[in-house]
Backbone atoms as SQL, in Angstrom:
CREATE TABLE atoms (id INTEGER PRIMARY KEY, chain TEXT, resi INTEGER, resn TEXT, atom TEXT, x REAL, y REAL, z REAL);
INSERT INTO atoms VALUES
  (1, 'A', 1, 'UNK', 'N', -18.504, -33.119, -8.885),
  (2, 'A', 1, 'UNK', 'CA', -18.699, -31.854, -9.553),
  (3, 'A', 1, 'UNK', 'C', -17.465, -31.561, -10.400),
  (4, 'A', 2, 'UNK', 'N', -18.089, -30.843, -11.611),
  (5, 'A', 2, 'UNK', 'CA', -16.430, -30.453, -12.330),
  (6, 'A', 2, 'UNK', 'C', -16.433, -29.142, -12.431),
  (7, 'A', 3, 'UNK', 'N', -15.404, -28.785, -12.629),
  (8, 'A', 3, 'UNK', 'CA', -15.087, -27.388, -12.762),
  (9, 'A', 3, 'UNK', 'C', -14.211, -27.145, -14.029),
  (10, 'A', 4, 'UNK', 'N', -14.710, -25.910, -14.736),
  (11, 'A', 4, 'UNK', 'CA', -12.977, -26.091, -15.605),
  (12, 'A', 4, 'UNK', 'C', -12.416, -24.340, -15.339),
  (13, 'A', 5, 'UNK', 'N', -11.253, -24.439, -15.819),
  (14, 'A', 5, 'UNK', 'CA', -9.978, -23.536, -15.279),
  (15, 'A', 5, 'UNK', 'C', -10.734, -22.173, -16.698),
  (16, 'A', 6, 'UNK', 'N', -11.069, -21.117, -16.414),
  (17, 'A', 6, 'UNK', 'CA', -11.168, -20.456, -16.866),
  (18, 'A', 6, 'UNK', 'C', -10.156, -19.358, -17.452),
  (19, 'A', 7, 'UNK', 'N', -10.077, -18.494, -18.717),
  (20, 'A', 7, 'UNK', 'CA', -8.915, -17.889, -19.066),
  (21, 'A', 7, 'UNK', 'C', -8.895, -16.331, -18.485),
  (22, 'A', 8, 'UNK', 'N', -7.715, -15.893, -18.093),
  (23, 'A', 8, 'UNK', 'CA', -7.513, -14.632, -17.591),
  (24, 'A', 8, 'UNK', 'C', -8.224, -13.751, -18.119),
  (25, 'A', 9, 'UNK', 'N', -9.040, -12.721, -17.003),
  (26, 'A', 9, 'UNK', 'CA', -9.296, -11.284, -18.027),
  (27, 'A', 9, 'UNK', 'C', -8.425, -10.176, -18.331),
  (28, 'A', 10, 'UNK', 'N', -8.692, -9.779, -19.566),
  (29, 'A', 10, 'UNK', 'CA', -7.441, -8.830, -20.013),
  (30, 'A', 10, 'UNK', 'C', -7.461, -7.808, -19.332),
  (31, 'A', 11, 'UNK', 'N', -5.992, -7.388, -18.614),
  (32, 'A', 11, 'UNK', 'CA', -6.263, -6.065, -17.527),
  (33, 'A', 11, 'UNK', 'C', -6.315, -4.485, -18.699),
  (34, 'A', 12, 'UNK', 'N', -6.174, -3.194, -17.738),
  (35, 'A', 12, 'UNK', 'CA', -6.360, -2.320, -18.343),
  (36, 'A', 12, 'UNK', 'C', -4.811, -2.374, -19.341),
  (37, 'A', 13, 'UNK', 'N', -5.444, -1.880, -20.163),
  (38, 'A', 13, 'UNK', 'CA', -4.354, -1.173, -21.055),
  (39, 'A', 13, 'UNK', 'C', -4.878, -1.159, -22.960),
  (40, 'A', 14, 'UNK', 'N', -4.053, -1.640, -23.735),
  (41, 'A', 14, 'UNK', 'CA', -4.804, -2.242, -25.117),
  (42, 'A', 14, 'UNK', 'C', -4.237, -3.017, -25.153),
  (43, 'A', 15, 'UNK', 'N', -5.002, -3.784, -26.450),
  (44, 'A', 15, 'UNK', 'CA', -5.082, -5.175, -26.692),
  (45, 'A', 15, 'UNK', 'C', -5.607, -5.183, -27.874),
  (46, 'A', 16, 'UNK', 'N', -4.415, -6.145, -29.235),
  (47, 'A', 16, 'UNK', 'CA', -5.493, -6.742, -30.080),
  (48, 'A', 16, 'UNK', 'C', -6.030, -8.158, -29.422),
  (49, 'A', 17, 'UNK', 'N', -7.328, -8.096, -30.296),
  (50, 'A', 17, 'UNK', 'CA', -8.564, -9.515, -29.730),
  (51, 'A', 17, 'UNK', 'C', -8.809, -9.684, -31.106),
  (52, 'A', 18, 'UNK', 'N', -9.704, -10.464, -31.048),
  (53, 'A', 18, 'UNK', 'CA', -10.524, -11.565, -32.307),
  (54, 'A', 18, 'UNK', 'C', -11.860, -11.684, -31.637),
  (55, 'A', 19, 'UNK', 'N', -13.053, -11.405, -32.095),
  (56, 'A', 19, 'UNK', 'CA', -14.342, -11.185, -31.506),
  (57, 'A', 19, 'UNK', 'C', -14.516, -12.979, -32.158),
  (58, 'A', 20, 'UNK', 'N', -14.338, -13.320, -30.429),
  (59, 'A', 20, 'UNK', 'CA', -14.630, -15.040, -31.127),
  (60, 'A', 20, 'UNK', 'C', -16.048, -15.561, -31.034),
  (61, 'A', 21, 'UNK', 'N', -17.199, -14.704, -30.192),
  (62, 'A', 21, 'UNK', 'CA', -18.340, -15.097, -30.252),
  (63, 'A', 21, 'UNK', 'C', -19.149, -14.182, -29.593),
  (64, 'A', 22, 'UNK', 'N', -20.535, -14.371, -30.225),
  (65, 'A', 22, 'UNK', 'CA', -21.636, -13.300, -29.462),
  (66, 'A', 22, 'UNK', 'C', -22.562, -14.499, -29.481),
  (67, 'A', 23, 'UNK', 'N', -22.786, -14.484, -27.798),
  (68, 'A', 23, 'UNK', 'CA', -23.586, -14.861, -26.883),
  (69, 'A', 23, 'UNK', 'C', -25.030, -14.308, -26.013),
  (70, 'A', 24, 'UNK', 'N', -26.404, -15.217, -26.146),
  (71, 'A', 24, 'UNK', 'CA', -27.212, -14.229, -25.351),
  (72, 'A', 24, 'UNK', 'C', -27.477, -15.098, -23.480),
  (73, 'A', 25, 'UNK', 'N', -28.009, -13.825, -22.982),
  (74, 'A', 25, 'UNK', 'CA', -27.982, -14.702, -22.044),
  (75, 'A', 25, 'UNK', 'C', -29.673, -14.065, -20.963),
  (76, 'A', 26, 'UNK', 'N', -30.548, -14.398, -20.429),
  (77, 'A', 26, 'UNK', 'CA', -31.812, -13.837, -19.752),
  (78, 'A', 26, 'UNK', 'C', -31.048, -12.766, -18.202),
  (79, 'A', 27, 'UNK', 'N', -31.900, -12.058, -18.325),
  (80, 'A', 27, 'UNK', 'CA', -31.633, -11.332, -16.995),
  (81, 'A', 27, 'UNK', 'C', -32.641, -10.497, -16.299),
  (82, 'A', 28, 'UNK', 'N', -32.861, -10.696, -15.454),
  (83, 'A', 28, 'UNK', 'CA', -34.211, -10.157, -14.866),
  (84, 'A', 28, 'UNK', 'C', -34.818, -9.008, -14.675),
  (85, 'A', 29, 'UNK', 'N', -33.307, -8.350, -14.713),
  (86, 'A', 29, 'UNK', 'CA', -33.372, -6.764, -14.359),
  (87, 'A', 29, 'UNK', 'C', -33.292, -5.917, -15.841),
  (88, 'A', 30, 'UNK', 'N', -32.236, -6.497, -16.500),
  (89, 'A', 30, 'UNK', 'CA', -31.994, -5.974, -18.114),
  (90, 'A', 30, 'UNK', 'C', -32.937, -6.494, -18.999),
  (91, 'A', 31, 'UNK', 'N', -33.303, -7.742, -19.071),
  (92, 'A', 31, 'UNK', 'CA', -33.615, -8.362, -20.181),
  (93, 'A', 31, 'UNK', 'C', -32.436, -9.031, -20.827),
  (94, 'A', 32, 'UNK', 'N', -33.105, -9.544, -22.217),
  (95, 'A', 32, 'UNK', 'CA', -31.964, -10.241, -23.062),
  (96, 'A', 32, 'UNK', 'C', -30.986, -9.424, -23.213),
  (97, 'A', 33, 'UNK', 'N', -29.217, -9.590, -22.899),
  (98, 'A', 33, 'UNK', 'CA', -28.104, -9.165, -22.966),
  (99, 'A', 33, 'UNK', 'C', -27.553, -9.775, -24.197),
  (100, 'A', 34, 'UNK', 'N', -26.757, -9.236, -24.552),
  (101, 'A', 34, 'UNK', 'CA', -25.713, -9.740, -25.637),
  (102, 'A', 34, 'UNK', 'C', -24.108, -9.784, -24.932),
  (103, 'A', 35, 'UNK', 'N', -23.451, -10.957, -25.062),
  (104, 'A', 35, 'UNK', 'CA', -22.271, -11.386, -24.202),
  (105, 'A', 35, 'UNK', 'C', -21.711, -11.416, -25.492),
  (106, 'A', 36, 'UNK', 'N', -20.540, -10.301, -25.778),
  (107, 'A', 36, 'UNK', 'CA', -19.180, -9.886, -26.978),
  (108, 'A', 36, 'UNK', 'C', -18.013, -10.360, -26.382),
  (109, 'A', 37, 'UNK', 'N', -17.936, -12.112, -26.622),
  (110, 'A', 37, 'UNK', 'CA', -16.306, -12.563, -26.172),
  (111, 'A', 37, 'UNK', 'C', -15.167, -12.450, -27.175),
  (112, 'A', 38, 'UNK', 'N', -14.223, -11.289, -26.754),
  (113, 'A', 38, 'UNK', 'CA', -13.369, -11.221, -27.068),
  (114, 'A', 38, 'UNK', 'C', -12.174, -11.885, -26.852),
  (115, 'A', 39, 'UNK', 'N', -11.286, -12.546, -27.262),
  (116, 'A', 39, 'UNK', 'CA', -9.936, -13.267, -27.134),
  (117, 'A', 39, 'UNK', 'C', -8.832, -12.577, -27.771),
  (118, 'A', 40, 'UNK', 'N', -7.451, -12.563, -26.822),
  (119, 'A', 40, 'UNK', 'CA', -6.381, -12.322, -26.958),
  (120, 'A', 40, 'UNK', 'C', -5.615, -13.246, -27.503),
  (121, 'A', 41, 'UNK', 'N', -4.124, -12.736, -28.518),
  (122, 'A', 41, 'UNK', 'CA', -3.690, -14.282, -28.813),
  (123, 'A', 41, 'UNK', 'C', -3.004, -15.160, -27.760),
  (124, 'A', 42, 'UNK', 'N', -2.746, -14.595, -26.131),
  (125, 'A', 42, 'UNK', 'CA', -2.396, -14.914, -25.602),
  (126, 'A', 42, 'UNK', 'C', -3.164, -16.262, -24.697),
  (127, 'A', 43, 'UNK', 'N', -4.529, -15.668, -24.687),
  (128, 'A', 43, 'UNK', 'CA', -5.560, -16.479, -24.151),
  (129, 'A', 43, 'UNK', 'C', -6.391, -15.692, -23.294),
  (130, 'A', 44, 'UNK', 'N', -6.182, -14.536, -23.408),
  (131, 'A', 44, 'UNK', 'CA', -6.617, -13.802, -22.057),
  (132, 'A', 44, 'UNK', 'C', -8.289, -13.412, -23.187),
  (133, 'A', 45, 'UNK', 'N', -9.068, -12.572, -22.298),
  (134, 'A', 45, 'UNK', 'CA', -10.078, -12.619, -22.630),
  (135, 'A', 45, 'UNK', 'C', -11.229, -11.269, -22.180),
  (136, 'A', 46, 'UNK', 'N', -11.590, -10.534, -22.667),
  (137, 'A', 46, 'UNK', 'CA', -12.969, -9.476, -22.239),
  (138, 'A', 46, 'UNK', 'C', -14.025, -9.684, -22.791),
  (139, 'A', 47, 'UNK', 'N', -15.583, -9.969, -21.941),
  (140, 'A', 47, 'UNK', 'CA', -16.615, -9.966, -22.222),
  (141, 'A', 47, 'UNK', 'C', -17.098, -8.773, -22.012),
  (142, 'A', 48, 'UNK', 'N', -17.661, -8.390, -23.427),
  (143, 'A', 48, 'UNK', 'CA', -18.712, -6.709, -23.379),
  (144, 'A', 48, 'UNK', 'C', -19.858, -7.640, -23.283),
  (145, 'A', 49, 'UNK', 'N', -21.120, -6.851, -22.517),
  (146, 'A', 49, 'UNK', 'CA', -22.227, -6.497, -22.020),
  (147, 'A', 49, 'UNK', 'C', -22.683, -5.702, -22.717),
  (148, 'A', 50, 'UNK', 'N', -23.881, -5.839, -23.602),
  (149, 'A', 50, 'UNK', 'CA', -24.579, -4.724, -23.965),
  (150, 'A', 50, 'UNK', 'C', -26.097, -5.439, -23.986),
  (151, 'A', 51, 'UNK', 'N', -27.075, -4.637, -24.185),
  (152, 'A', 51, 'UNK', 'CA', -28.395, -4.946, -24.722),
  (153, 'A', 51, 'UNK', 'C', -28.753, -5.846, -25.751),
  (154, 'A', 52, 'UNK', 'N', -29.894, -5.550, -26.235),
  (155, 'A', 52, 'UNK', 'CA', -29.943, -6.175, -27.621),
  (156, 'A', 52, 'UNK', 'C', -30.971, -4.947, -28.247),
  (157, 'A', 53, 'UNK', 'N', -31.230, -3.675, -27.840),
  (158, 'A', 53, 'UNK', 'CA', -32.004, -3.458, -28.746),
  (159, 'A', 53, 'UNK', 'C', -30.483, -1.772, -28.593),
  (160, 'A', 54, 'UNK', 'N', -30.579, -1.784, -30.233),
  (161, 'A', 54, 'UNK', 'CA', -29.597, -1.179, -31.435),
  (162, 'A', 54, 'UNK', 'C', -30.212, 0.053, -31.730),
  (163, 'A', 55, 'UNK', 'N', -29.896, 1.243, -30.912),
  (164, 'A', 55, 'UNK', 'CA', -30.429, 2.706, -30.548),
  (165, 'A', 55, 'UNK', 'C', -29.563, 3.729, -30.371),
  (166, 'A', 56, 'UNK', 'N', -29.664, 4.668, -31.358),
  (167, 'A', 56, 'UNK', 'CA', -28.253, 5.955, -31.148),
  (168, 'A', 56, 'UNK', 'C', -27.840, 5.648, -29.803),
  (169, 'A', 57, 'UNK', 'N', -26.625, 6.084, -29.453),
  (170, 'A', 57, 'UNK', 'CA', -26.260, 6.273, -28.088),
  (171, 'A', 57, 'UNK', 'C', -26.543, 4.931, -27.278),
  (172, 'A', 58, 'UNK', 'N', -27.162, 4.083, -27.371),
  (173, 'A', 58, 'UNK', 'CA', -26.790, 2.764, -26.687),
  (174, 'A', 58, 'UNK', 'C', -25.689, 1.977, -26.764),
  (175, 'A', 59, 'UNK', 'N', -24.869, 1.547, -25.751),
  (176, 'A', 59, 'UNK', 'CA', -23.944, 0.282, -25.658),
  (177, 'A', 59, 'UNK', 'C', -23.724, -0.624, -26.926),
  (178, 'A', 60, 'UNK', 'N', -24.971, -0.818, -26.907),
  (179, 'A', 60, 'UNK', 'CA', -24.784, -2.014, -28.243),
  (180, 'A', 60, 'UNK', 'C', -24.227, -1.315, -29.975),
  (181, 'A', 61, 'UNK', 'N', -24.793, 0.326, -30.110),
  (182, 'A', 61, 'UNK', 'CA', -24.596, 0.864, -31.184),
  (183, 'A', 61, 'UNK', 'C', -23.648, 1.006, -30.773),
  (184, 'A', 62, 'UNK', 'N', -23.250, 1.656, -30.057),
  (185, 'A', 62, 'UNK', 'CA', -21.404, 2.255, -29.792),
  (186, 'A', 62, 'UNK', 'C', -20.369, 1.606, -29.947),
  (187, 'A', 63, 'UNK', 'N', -20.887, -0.016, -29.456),
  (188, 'A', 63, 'UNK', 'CA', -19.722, -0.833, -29.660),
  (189, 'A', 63, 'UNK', 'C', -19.516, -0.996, -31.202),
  (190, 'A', 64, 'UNK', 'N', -20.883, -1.180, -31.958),
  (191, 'A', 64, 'UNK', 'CA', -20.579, -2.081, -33.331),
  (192, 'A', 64, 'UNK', 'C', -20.137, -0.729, -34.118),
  (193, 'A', 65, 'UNK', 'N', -20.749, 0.843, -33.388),
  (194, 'A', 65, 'UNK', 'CA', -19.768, 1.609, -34.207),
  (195, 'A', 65, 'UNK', 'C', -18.861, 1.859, -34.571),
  (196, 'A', 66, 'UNK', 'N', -18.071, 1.293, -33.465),
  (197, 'A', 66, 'UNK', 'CA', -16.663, 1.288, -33.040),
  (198, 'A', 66, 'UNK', 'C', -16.090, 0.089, -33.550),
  (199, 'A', 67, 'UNK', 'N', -16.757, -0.962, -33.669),
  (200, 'A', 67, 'UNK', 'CA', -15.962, -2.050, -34.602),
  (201, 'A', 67, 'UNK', 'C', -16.129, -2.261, -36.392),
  (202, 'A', 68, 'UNK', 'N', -17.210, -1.380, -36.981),
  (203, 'A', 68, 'UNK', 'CA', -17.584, -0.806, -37.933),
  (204, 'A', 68, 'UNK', 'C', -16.911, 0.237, -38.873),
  (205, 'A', 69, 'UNK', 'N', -16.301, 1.221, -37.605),
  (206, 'A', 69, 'UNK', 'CA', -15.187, 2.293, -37.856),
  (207, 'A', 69, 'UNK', 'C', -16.151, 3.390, -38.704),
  (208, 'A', 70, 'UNK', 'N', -17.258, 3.705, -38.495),
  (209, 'A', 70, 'UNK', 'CA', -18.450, 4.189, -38.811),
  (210, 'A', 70, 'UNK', 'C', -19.637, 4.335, -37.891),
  (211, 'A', 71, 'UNK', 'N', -20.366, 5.356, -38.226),
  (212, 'A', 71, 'UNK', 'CA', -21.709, 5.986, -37.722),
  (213, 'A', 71, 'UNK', 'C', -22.447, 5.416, -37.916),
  (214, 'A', 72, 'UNK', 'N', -23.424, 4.487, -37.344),
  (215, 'A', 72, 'UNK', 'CA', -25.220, 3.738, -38.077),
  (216, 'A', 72, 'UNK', 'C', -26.210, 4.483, -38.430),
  (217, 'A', 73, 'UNK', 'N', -25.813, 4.092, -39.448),
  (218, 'A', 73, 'UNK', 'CA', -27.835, 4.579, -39.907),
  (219, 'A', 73, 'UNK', 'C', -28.915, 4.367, -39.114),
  (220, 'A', 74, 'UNK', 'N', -29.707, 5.009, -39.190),
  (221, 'A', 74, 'UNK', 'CA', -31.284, 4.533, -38.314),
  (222, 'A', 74, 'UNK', 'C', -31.573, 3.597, -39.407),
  (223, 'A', 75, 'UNK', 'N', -32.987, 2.848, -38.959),
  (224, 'A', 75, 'UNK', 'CA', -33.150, 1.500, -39.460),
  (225, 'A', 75, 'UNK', 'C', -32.240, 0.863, -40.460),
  (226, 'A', 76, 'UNK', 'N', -30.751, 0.817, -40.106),
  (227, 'A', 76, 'UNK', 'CA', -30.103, -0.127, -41.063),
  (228, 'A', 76, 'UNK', 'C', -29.700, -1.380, -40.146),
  (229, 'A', 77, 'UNK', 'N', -29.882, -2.122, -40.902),
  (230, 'A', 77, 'UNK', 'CA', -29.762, -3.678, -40.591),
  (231, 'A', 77, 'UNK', 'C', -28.585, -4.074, -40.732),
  (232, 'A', 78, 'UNK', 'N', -28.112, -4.815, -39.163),
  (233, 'A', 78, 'UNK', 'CA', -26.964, -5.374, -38.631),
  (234, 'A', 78, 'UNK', 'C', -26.961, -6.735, -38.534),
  (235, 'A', 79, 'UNK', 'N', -26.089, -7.535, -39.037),
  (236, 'A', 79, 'UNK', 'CA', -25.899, -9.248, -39.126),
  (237, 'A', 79, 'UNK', 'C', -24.526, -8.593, -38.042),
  (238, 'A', 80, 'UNK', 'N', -24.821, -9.305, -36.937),
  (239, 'A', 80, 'UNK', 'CA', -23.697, -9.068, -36.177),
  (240, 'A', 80, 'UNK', 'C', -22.642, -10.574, -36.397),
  (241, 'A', 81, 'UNK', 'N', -23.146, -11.495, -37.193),
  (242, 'A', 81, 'UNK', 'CA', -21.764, -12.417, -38.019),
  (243, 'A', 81, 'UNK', 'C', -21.258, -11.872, -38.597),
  (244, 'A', 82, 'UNK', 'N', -21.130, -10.744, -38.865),
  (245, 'A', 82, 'UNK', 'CA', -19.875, -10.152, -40.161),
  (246, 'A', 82, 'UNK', 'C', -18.780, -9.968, -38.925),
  (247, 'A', 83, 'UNK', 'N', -19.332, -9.458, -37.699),
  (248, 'A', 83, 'UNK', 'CA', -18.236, -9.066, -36.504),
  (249, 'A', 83, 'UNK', 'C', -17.323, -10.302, -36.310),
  (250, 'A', 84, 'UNK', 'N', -17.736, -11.510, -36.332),
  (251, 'A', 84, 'UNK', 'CA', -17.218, -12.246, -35.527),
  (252, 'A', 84, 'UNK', 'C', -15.810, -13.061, -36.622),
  (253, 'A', 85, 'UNK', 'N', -14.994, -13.482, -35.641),
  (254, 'A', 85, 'UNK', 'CA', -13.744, -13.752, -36.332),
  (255, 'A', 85, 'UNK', 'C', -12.891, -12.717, -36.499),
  (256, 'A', 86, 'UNK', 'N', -13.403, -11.418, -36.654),
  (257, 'A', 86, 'UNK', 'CA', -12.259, -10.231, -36.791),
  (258, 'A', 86, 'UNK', 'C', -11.516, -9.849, -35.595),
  (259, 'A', 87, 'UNK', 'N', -10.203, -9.321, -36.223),
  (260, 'A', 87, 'UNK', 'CA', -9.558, -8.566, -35.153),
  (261, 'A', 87, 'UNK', 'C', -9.765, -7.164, -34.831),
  (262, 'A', 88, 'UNK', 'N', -9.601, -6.621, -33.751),
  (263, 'A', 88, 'UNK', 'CA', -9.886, -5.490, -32.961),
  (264, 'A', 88, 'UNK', 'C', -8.651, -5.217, -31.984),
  (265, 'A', 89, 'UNK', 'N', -8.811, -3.580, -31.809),
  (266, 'A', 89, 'UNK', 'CA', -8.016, -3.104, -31.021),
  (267, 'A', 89, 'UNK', 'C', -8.453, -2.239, -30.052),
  (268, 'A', 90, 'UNK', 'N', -8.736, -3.050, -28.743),
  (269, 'A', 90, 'UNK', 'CA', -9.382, -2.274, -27.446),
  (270, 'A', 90, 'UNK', 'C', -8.413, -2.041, -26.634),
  (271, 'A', 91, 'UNK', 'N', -9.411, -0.435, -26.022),
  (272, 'A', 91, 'UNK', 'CA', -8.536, -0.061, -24.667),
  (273, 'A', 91, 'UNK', 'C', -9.723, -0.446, -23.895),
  (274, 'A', 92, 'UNK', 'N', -8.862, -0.551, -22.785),
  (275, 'A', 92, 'UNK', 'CA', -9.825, -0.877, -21.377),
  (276, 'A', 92, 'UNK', 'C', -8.945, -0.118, -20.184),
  (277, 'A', 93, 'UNK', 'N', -9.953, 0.316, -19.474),
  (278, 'A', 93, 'UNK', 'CA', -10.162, 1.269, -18.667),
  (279, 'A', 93, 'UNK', 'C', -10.610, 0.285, -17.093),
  (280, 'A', 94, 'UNK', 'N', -9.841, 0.878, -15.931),
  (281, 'A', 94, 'UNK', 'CA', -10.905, -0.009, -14.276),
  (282, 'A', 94, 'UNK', 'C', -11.635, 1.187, -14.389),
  (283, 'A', 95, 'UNK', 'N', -13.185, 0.723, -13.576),
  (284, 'A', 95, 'UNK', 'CA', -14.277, 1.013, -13.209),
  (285, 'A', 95, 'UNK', 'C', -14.441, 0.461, -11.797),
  (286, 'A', 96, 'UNK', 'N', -14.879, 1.405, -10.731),
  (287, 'A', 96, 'UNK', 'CA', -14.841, 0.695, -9.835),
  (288, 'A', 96, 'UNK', 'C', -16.513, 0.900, -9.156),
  (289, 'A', 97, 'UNK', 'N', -17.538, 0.299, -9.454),
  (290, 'A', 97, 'UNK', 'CA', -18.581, 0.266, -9.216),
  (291, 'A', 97, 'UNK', 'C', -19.244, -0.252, -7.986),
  (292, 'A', 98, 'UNK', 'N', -18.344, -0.628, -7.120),
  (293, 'A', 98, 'UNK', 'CA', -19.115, -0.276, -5.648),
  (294, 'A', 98, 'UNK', 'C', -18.044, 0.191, -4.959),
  (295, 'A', 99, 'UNK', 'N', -18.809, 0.979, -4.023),
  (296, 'A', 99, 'UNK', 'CA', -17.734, 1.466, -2.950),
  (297, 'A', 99, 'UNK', 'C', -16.747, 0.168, -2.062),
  (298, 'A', 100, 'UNK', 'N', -15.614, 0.100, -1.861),
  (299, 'A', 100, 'UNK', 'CA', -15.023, -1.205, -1.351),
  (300, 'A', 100, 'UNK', 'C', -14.757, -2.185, -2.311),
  (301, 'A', 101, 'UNK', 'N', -15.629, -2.272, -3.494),
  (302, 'A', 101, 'UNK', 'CA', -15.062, -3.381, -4.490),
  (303, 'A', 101, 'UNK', 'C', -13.949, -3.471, -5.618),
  (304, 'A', 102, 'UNK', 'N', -13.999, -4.282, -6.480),
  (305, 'A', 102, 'UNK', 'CA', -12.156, -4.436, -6.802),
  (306, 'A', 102, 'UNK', 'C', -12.990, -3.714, -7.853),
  (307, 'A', 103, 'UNK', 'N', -11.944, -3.232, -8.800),
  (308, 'A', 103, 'UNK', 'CA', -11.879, -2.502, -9.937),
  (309, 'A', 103, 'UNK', 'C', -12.418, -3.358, -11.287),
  (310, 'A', 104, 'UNK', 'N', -13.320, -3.176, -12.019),
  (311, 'A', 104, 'UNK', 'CA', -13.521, -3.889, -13.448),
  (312, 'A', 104, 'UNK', 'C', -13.119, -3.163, -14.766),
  (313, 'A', 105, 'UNK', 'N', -11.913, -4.352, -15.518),
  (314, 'A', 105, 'UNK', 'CA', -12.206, -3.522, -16.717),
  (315, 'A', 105, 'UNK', 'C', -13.219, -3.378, -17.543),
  (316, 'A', 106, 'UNK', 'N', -13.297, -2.069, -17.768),
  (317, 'A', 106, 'UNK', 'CA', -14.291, -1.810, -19.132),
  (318, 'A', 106, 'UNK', 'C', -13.607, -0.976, -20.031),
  (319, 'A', 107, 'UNK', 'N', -14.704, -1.443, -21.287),
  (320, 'A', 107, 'UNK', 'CA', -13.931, -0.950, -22.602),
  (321, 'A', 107, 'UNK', 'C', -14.131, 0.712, -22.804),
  (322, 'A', 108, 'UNK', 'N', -12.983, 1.020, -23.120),
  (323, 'A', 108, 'UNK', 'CA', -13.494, 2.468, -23.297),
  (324, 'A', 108, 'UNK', 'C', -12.961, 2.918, -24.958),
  (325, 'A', 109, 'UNK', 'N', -12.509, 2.210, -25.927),
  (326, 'A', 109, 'UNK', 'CA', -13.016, 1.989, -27.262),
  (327, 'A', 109, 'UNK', 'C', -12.556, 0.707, -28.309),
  (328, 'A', 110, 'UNK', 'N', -12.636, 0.760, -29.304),
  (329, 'A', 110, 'UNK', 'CA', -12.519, -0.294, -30.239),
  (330, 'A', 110, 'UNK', 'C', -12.266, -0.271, -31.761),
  (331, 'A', 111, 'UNK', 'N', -11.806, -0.547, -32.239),
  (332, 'A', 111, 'UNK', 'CA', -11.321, -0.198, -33.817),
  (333, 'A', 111, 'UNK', 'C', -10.680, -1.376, -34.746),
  (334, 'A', 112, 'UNK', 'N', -11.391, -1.529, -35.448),
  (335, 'A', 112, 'UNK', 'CA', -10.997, -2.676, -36.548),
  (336, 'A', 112, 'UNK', 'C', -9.336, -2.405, -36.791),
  (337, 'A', 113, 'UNK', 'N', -8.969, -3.360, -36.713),
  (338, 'A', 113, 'UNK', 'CA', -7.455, -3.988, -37.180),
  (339, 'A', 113, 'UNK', 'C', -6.950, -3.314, -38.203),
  (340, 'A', 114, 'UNK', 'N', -7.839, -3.310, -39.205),
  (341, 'A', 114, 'UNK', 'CA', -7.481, -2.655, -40.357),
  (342, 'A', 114, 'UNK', 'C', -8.051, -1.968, -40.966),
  (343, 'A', 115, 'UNK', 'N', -8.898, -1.151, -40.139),
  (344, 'A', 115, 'UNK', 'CA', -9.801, 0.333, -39.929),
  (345, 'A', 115, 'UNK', 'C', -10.149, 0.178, -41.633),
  (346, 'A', 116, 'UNK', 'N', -10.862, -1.308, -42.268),
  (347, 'A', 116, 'UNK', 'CA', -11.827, -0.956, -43.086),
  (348, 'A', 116, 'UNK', 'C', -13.447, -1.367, -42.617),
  (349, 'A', 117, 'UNK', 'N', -14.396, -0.483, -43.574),
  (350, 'A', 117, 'UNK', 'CA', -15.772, -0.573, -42.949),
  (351, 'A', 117, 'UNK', 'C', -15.892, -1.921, -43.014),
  (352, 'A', 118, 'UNK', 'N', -16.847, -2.200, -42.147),
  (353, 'A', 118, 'UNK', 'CA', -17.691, -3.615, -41.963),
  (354, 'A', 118, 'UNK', 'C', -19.202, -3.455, -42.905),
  (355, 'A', 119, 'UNK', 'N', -19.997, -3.878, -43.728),
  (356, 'A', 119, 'UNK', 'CA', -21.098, -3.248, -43.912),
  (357, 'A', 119, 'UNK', 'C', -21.243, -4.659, -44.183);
C-alpha cells in the first residue's frame, strides 16, 4: 500500500493563498460538492466546501463574492476558471462541531489580493 505525506492545514489566523484548484466530489447526504483548494506559499493548505448550486446567501455565492470583491447578479454566469491561479487573502476562524471534537478551521472571509473585480 502507498501512502503519500499530505500538506499542513492552515491554522486560524490570515493567510495569503493562490486558489490552485476546484474540485468535485459525490456525497450522499449533500450531493455534488465543490472542493476550493487553496495553497499557501509555504505549502500549507485550506479546502472550502461548498455546493454547486449558486443562490443568494449560499456558501458557494458568498465565497465567489468574496473572491469577486462584489455582489452577484441573479442569473449571471460564473466560469469559476477566472478564480483559479489568483491570490487571496483569508481569515479563518476554529469551529468546533461536535461536542468533544478538535476544532476546524473555517473561513470566515476572503478578498482578492488586489481587490480588483473578477468578471
Amino acid at each position: 500500500m502507498k501512502i503519500s505525506v499530505q500538506p499542513p492545514t492552515l491554522p486560524k489566523g490570515t493567510h495569503r493563498v493562490r486558489l490552485d484548484r476546484i474540485d468535485s466530489e459525490s456525497d450522499r447526504q449533500f450531493g455534488t460538492r465543490l472542493l476550493w483548494r487553496f495553497v499557501a506559499p509555504d505549502g500549507g493548505e485550506f479546502i472550502r466546501r461548498t455546493g454547486d448550486n449558486c443562490k443568494p446567501g449560499s456558501a458557494l455565492a458568498t465565497l465567489i463574492e468574496g473572491m469577486a470583491d462584489r455582489a452577484l447578479s441573479v442569473n449571471e454566469e460564473i466560469d469559476t476558471d477566472d478564480y483559479v491561479g489568483r491570490d487571496y487573502m483569508i481569515t479563518l476562524d476554529e469551529k468546533q462541531f461536535e461536542e468533544g471534537g478538535d476544532a476546524k478551521a473555517v473561513l470566515s472571509s476572503i478578498k482578492p489580493v488586489d481587490s480588483k473585480e473578477v468578471s
